[in-house]
Residue, then its C-alpha position, 0 to 999 in steps of 0.5 A: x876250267x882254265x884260269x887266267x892271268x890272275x888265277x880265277x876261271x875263265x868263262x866257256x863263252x870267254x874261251x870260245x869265239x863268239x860264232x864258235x860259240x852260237x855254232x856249239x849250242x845250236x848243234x848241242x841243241x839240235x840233237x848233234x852228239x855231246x861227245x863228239x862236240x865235246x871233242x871237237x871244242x876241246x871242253x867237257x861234256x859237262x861244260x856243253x850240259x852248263x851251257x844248255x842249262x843256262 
């Protein structure tokens, strides 16, 4: 994860916007490629799992 200022992790919901956001998770969701996704949002593939799981 990146850190911010102070040197603790930020967040993937603080680093995207919030309609970035709903837009990766519905695609995740909806069966769209996690690769692909992963790519295009500039995260992990194991971020995108995290983010279903929760």
């Amino acid at each position: 994860m990146a850190a911010s200022r102070n040197g603790q992790p930020r967040a993937i919901r603080d680093r995207l916007d919030p309609d970035d956001y709903r837009r990766l998770l519905a695609a995740a969701r909806g069966g769209y490629c996690k690769k692909a996704l992963a790519a295009e949002y500039e995260i992990s593939r194991r971020s995108i799992y995290r983010l279903l799981a929760g």
